[in-house]
DSSP file (Angstrom, degrees, kcal/mol; ACC not computed):
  #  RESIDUE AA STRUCTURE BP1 BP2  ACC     N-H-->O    O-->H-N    N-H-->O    O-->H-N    TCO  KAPPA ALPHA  PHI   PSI    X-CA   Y-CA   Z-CA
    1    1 A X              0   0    0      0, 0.0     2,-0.1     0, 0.0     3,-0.1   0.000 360.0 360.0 360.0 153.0  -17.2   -1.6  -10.3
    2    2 A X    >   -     0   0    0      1,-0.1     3,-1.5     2,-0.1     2,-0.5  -0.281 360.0 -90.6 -90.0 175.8  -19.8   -3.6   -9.1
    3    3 A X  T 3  S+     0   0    0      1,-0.3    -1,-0.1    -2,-0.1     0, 0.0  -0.631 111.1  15.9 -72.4 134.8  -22.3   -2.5   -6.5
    4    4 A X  T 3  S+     0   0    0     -2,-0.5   109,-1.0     1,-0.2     2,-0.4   0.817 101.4 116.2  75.1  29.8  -21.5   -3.2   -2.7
    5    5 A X  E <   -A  112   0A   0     -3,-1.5     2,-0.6   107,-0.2    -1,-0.2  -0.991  43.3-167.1-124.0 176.9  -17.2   -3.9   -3.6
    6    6 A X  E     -A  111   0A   0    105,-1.7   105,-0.7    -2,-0.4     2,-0.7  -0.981  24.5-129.7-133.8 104.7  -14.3   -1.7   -2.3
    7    7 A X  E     +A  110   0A   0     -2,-0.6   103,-0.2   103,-0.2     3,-0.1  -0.775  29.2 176.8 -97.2 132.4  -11.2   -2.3   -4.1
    8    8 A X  E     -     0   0A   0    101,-2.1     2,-0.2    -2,-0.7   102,-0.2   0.920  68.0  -3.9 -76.0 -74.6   -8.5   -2.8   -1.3
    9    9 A X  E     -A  109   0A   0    100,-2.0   100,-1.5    33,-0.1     2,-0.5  -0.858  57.1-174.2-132.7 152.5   -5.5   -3.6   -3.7
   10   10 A X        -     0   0    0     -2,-0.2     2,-0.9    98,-0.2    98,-0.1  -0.931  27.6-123.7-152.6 139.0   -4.9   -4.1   -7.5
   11   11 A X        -     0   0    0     -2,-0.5     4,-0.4     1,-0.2    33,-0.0  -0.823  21.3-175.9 -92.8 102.2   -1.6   -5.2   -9.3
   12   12 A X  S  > S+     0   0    0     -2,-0.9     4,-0.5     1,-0.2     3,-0.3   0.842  77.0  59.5 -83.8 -49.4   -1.0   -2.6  -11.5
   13   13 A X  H >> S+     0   0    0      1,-0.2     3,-3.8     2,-0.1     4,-2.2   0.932  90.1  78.6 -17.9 -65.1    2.3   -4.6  -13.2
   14   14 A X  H 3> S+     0   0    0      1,-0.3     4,-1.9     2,-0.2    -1,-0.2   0.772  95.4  45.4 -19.8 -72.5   -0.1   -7.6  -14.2
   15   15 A X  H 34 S+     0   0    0     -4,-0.4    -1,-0.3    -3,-0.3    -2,-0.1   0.597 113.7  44.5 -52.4 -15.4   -1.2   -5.7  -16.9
   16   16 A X  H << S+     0   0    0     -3,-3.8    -1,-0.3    -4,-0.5    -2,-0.2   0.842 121.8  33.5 -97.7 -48.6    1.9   -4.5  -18.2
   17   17 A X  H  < S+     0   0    0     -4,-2.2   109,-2.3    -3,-0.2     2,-0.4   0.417 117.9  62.0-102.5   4.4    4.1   -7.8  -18.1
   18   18 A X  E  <  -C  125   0B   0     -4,-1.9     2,-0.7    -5,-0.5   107,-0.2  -0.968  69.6-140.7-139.1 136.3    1.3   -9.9  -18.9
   19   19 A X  E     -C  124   0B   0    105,-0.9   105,-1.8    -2,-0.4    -3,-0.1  -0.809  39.2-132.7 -83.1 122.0   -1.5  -10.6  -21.8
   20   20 A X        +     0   0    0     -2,-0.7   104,-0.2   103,-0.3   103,-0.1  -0.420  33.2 171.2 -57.5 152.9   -4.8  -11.3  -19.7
   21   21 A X        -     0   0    0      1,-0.3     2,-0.4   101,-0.2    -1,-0.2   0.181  64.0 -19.8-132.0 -76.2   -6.9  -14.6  -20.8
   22   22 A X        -     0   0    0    100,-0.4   100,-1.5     0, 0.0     2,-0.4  -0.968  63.5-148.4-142.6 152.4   -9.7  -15.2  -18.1
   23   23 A X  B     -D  121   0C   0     -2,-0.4    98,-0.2    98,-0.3    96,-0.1  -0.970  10.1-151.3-134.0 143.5   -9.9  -14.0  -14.9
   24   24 A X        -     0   0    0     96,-1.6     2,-0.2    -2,-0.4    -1,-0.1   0.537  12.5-136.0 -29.3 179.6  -11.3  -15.3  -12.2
   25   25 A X        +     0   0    0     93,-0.1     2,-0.1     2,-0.1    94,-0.1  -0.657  29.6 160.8-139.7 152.0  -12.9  -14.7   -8.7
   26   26 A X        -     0   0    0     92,-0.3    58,-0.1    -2,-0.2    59,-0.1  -0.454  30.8-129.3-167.1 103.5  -12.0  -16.5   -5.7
   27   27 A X        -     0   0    0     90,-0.2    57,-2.8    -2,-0.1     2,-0.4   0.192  28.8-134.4 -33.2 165.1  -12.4  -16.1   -1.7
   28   28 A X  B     -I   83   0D   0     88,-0.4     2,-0.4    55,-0.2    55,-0.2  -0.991  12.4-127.3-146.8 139.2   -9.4  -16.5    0.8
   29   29 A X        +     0   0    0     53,-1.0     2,-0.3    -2,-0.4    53,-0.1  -0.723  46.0 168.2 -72.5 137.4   -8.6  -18.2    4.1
   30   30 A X        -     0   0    0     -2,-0.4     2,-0.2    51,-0.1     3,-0.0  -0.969  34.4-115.8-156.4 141.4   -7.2  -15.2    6.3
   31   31 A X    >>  -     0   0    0     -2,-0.3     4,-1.4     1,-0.1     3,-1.0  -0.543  39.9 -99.8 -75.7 158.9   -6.4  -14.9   10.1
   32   32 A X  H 3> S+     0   0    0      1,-0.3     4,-1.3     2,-0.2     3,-0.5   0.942 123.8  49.0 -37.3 -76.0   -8.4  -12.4   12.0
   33   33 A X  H 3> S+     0   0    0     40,-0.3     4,-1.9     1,-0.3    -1,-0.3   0.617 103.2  59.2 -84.0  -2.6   -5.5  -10.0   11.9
   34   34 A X  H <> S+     0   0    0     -3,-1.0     4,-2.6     2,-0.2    -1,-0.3   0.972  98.7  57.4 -65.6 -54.5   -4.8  -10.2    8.1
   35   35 A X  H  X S+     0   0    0     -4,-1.4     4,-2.5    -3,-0.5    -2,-0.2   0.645 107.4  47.8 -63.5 -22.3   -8.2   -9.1    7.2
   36   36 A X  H  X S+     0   0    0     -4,-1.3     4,-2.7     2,-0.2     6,-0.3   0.891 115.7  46.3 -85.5 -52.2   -7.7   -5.8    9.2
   37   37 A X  H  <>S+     0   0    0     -4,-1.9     5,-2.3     1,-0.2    -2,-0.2   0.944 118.0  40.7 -42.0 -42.1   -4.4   -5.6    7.5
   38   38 A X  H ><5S+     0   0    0     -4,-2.6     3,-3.9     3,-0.2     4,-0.4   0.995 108.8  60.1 -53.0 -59.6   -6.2   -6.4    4.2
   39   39 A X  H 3<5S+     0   0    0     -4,-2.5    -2,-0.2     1,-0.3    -1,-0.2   0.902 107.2  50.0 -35.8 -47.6   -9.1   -4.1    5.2
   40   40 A X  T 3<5S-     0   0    0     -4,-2.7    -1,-0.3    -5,-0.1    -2,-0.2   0.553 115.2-112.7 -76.6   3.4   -6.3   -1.2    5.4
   41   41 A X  T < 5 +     0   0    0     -3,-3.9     2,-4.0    -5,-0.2    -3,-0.2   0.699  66.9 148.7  60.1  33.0   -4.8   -1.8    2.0
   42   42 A X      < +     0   0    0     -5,-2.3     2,-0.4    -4,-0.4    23,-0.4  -0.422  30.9 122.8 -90.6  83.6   -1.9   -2.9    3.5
   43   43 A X        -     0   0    0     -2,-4.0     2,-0.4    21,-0.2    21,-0.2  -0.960  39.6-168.6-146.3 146.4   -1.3   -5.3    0.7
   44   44 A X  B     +J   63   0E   0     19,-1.9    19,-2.3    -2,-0.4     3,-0.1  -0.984   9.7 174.8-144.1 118.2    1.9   -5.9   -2.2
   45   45 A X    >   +     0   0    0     -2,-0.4     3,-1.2    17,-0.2    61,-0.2   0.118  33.6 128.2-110.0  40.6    1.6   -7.9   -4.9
   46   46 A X  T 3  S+     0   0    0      1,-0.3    -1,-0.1    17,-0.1    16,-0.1   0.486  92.5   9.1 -33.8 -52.0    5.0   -7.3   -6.6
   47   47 A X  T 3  S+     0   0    0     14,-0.5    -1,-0.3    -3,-0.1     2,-0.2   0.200 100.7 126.5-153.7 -12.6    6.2  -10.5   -7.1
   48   48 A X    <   +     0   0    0     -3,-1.2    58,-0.6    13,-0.1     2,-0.2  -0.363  22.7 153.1 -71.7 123.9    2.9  -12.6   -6.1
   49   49 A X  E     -FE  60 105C   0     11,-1.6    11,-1.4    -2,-0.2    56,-0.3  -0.907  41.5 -88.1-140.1-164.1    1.4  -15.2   -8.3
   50   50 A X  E     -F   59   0C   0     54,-0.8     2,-0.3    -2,-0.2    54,-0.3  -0.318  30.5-172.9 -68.5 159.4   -1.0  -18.7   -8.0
   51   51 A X  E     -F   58   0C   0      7,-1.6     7,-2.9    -2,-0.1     2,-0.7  -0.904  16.8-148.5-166.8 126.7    0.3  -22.7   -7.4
   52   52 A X  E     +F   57   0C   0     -2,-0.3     2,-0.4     5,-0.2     5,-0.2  -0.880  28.1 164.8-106.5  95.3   -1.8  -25.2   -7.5
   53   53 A X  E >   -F   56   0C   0      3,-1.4     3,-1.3    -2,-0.7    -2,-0.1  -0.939  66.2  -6.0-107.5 140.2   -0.5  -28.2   -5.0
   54   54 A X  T 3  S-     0   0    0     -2,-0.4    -1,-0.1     1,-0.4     3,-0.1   0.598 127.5 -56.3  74.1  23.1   -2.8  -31.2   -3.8
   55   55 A X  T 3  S+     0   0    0      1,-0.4    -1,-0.4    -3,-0.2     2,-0.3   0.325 114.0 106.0 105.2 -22.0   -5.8  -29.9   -5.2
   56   56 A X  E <   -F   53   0C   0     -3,-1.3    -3,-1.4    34,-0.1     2,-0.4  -0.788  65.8-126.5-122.6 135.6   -5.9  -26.5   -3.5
   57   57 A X  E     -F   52   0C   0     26,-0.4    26,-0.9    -2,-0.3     2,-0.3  -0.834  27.4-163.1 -91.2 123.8   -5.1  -23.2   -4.9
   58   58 A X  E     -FG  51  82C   0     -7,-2.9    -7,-1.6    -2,-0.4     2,-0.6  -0.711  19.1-135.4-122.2 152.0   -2.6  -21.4   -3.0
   59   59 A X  E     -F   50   0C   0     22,-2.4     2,-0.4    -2,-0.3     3,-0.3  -0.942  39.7-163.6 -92.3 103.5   -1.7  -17.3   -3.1
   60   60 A X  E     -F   49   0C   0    -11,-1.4   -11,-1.6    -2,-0.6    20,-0.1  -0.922  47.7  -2.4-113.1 122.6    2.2  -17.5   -3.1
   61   61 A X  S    S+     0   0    0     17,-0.8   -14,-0.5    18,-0.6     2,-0.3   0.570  79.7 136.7  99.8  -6.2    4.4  -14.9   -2.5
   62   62 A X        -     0   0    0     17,-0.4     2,-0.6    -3,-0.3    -1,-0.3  -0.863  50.4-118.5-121.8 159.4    2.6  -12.2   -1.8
   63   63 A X  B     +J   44   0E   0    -19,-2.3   -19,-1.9    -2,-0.3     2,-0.5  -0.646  29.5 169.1 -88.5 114.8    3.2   -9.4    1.1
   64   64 A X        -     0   0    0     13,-2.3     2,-0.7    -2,-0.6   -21,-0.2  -0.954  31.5-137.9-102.4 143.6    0.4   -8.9    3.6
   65   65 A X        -     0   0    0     -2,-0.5     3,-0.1   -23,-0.4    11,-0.1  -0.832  26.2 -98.5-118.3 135.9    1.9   -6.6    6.5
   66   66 A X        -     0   0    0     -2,-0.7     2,-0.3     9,-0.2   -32,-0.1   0.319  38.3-108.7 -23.4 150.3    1.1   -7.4   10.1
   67   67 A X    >   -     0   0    0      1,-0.1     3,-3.0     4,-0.0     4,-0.3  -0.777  26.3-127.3 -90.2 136.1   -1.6   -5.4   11.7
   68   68 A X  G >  S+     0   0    0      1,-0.4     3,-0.9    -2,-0.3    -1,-0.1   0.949 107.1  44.1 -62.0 -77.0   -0.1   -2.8   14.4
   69   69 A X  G 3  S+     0   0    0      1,-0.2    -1,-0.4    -3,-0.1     4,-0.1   0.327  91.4  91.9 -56.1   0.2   -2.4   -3.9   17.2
   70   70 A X  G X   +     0   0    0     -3,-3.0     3,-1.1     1,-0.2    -1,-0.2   0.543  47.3 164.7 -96.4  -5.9   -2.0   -7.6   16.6
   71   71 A X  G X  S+     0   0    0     -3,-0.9     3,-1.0    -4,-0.3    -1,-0.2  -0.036  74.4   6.3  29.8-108.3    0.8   -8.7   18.8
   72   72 A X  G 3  S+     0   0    0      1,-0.2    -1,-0.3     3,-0.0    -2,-0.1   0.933 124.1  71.5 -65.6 -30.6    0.8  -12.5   19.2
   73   73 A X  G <  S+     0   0    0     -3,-1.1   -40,-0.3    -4,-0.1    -1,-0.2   0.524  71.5  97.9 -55.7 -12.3   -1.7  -12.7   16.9
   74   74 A X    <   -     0   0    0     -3,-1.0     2,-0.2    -7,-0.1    -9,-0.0  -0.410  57.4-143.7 -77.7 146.4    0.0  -11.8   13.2
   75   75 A X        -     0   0    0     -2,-0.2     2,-0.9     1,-0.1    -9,-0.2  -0.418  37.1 -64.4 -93.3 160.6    0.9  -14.2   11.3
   76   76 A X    >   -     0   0    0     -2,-0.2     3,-4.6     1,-0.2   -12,-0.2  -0.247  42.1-146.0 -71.4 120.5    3.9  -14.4    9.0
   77   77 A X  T 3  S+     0   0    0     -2,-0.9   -13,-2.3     1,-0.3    -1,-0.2   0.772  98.7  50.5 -25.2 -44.3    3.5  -11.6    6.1
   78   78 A X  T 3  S+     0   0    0    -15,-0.2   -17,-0.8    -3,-0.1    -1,-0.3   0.477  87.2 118.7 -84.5   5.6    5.1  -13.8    3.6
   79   79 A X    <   -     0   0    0     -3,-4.6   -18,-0.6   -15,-0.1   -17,-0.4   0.238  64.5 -98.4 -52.1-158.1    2.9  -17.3    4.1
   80   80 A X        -     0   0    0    -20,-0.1   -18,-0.3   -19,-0.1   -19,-0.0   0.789  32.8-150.8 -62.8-127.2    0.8  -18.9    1.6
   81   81 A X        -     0   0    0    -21,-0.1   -22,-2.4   -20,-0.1   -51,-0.1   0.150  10.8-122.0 144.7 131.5   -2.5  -18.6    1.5
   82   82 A X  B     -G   58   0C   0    -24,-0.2   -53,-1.0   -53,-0.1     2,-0.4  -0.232  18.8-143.7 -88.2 174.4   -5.2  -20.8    0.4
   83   83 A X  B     -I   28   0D   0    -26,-0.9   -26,-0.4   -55,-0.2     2,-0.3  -0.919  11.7-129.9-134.0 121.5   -7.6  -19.9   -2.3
   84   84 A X        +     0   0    0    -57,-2.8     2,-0.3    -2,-0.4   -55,-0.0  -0.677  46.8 158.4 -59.4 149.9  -11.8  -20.9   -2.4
   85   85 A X        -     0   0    0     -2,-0.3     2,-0.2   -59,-0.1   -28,-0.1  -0.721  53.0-111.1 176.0 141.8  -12.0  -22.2   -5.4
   86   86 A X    >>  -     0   0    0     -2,-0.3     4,-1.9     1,-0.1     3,-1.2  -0.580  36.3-120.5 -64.1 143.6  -14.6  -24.6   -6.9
   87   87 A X  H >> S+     0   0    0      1,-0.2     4,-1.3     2,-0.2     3,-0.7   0.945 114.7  58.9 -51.5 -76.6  -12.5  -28.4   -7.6
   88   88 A X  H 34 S+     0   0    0      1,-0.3    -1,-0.2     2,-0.2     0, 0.0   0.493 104.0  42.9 -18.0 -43.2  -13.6  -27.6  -11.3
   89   89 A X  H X> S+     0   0    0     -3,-1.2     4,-1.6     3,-0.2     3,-0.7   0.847 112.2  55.5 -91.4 -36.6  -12.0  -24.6  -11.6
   90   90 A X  H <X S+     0   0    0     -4,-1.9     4,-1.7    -3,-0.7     2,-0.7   0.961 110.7  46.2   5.1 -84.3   -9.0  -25.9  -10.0
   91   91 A X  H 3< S+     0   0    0     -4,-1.3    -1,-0.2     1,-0.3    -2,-0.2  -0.051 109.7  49.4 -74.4  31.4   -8.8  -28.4  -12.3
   92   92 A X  H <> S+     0   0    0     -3,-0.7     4,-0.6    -2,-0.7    -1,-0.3   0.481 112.1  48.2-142.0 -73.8   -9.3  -26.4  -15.3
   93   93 A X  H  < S+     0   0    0     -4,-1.6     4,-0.4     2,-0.2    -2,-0.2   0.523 111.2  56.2 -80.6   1.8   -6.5  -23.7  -14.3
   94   94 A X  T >X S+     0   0    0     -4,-1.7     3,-2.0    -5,-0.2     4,-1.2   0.686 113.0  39.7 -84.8 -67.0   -4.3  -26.7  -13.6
   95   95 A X  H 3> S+     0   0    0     -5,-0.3     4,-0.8     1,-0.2    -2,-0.2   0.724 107.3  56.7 -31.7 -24.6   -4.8  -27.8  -16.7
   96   96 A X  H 3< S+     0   0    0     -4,-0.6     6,-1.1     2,-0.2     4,-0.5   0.443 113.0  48.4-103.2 -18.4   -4.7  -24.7  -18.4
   97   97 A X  H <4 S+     0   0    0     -3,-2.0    -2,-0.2    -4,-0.4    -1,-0.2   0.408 109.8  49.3-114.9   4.1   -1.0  -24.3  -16.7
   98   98 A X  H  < S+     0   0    0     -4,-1.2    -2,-0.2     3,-0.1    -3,-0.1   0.516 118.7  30.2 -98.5  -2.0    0.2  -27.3  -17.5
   99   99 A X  S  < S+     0   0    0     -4,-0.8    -3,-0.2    -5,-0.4    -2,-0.1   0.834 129.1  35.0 -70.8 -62.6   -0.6  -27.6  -21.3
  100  100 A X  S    S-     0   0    0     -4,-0.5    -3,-0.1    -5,-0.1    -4,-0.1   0.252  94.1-129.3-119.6  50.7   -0.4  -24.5  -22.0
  101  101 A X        +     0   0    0      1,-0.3    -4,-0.2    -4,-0.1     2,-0.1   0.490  47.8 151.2  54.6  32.2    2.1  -22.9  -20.2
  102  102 A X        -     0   0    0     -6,-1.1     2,-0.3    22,-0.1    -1,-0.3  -0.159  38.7-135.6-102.5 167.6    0.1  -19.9  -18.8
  103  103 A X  E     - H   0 123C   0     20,-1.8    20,-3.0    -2,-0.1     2,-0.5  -0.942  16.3-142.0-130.4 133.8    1.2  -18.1  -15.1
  104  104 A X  E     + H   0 122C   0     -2,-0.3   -54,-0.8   -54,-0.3     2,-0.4  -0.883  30.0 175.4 -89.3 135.4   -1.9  -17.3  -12.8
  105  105 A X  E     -EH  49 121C   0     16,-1.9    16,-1.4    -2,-0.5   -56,-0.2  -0.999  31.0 -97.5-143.9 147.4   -1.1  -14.1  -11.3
  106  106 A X        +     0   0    0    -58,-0.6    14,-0.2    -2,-0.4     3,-0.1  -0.053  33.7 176.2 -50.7 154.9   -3.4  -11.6   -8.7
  107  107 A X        -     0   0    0     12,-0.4     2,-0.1     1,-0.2    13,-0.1   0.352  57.9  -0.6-154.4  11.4   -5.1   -9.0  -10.2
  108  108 A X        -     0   0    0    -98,-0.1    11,-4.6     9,-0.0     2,-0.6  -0.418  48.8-149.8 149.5 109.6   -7.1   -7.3   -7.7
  109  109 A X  E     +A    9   0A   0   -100,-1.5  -101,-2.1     9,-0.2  -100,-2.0  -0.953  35.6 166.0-126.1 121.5   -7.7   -7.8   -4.3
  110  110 A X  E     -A    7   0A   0     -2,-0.6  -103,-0.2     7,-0.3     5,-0.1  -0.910  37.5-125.0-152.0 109.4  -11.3   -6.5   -3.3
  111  111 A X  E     +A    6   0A   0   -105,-0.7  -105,-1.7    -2,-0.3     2,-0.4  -0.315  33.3 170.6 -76.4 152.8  -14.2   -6.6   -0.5
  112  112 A X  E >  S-AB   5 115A   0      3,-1.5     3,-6.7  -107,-0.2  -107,-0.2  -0.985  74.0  -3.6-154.2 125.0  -17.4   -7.8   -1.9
  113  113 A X  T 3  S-     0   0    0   -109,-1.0     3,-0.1    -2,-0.4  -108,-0.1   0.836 129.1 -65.1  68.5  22.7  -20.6   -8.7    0.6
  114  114 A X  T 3  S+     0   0    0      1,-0.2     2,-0.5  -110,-0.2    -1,-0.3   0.525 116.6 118.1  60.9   5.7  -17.7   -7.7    3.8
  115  115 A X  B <  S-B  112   0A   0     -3,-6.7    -3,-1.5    -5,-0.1    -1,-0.2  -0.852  72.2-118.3-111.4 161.5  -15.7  -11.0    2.5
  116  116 A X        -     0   0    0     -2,-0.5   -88,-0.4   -88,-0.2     2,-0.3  -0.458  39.7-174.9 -64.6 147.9  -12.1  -10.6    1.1
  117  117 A X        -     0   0    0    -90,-0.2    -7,-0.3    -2,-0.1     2,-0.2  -0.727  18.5-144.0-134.9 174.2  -11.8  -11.7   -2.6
  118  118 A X        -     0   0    0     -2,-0.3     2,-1.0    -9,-0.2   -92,-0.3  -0.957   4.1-149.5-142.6 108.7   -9.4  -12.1   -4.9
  119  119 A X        -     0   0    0    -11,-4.6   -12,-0.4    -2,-0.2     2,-0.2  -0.614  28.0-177.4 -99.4 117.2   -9.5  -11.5   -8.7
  120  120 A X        -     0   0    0     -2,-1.0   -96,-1.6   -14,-0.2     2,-0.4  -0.460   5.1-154.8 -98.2 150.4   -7.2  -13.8  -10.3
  121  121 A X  E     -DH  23 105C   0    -16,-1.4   -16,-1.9   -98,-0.2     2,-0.4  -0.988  18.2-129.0-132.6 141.3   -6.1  -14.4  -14.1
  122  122 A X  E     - H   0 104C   0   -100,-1.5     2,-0.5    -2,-0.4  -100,-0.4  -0.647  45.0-174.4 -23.8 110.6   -4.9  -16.5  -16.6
  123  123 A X  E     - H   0 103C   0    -20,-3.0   -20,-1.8    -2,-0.4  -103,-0.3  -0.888  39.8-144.8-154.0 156.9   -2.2  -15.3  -18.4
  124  124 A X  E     -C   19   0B   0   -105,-1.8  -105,-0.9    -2,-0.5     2,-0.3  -0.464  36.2-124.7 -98.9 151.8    0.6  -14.9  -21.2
  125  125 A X  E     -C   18   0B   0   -107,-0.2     2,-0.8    -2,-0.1  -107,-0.2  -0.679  32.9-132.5 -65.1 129.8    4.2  -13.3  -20.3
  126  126 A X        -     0   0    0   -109,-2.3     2,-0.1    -2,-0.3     5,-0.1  -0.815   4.6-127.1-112.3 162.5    4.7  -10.7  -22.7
  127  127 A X    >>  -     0   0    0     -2,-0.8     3,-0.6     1,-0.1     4,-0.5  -0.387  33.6-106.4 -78.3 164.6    7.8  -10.2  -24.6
  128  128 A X  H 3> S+     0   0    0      1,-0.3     4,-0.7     2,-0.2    -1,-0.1   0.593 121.1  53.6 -75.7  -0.4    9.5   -6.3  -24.4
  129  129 A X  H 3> S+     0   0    0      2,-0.2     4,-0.9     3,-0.1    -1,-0.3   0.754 106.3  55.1-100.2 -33.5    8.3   -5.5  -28.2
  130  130 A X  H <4 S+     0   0    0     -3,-0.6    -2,-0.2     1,-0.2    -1,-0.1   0.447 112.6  36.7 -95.4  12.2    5.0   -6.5  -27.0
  131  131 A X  H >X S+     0   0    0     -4,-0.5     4,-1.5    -5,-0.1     3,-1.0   0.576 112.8  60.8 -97.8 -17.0    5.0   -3.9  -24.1
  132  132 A X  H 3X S+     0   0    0     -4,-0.7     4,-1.2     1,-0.4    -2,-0.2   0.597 110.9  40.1 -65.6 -22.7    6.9   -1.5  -26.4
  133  133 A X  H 3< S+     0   0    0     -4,-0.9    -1,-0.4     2,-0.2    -4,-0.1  -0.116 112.8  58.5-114.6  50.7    3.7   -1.7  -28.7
  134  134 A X  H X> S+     0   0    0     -3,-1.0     4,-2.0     0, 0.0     3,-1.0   0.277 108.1  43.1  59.1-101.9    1.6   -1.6  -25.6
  135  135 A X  H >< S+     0   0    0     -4,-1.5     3,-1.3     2,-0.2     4,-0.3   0.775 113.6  49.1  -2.0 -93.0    3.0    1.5  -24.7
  136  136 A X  T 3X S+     0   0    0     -4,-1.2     4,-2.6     1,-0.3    -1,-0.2   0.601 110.0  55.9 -37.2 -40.4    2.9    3.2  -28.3
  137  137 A X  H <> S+     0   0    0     -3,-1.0     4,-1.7     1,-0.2    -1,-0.3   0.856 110.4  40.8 -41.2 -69.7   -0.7    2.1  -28.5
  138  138 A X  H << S+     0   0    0     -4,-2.0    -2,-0.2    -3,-1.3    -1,-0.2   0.411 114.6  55.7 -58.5 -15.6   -1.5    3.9  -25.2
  139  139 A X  H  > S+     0   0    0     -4,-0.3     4,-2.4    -5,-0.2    -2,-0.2   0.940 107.8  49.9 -84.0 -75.1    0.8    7.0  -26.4
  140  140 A X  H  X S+     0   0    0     -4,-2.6     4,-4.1     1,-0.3     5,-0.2   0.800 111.1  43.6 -70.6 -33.9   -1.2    7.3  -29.5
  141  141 A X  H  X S+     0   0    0     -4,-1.7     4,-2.2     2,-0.2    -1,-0.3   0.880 111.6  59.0 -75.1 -15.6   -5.0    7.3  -27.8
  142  142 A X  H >> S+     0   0    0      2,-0.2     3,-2.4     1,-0.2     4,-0.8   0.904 107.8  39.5 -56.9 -82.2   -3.8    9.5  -25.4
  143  143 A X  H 3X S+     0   0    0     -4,-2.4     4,-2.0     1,-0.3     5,-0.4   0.878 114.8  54.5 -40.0 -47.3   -2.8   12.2  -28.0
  144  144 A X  H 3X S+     0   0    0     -4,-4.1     4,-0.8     1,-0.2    -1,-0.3   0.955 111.9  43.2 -67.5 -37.7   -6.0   11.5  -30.0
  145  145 A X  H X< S+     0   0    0     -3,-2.4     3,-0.9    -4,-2.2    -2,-0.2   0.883 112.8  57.2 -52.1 -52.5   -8.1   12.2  -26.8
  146  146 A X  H >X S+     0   0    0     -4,-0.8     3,-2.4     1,-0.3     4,-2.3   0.907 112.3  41.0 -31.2 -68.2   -5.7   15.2  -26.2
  147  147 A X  H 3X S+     0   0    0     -4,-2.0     4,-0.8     1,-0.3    -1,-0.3   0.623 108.8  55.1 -68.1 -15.4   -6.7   16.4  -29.5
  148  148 A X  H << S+     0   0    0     -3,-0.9    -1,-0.3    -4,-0.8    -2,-0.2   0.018 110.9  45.4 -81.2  11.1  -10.2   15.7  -29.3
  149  149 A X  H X> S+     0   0    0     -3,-2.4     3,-5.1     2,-0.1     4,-0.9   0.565 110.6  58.3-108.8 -78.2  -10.7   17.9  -25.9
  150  150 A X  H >< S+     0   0    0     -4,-2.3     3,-1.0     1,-0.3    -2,-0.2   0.653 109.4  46.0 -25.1 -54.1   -8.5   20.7  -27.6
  151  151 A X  T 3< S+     0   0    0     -4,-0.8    -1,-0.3     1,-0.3    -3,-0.1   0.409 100.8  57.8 -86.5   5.8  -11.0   20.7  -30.1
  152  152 A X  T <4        0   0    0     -3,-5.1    -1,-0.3     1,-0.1    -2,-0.2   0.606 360.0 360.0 -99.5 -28.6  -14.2   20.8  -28.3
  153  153 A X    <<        0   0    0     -3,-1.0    -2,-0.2    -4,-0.9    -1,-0.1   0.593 360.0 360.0 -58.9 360.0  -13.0   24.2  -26.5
């Protein structure tokens, strides 16, 4: 982790249902009372990934829940939410999802310098033999660690 961030929230799934490519970073427009919600880790991204309309990169789909105190001020959990992003890198991960069929999906939601970020990725769907070897993969360095503590007593 870097110096001066806090991880809020991180999408633990991503990494399971998905092969990683590049990832990102990218600031977010947020209302006043999201950012205390953020601030609290009151965040789900279960189902959240990126869409790129009209030039702008948008957070779709994902839950932030209302802040207690906020009364009129919350917004709806489920909106959108727009993305900083340079136009270059815009137009690079549009490209990169319409050629070659890659999903941007959240990966990490994290304060850095007091502003909310977002680390975002480029990434493959994996098929269920390639989390099943995933898995086995992760099985097997466990047990060799296992067995490489055992043997250090």
């Amino acid at each position: 982790m870097a110096q001066g961030e806090k991880t809020l929230a991180v999408n633990r799934r991503a990494r399971h249902e998905y092969f990683i490519e590049e990832t990102y970073e990218a600031g977010m427009a947020l209302k006043g009372t999201e950012v205390k919600s953020v601030r609290m880790g009151k965040v789900n991204f279960k189902d959240g990934y990126i869409r790129i309309r009209d030039g702008e990169a948008f957070l779709v789909s994902s839950h932030i829940s209302p802040y207690e105190k906020g009364n009129i001020f919350n917004v709806d959990p489920e909106r959108d939410r727009r993305l900083l992003l340079h136009k270059k890198e815009i137009n690079r991960l549009n490209g990169l999802v319409q050629l070659q069929g890659v999903t941007l999906i959240p990966l990490r939601l994290y304060l850095k310098k007091g502003r909310v970020k977002l680390e975002l990725a480029v990434a493959k769907g994996k098929k269920l033999y390639d989390k099943r070897e995933s898995k086995a993969d992760a099985d097997a360095k466990r047990q060799v660690e296992r067995a490489f503590k055992e043997g250090d007593k």
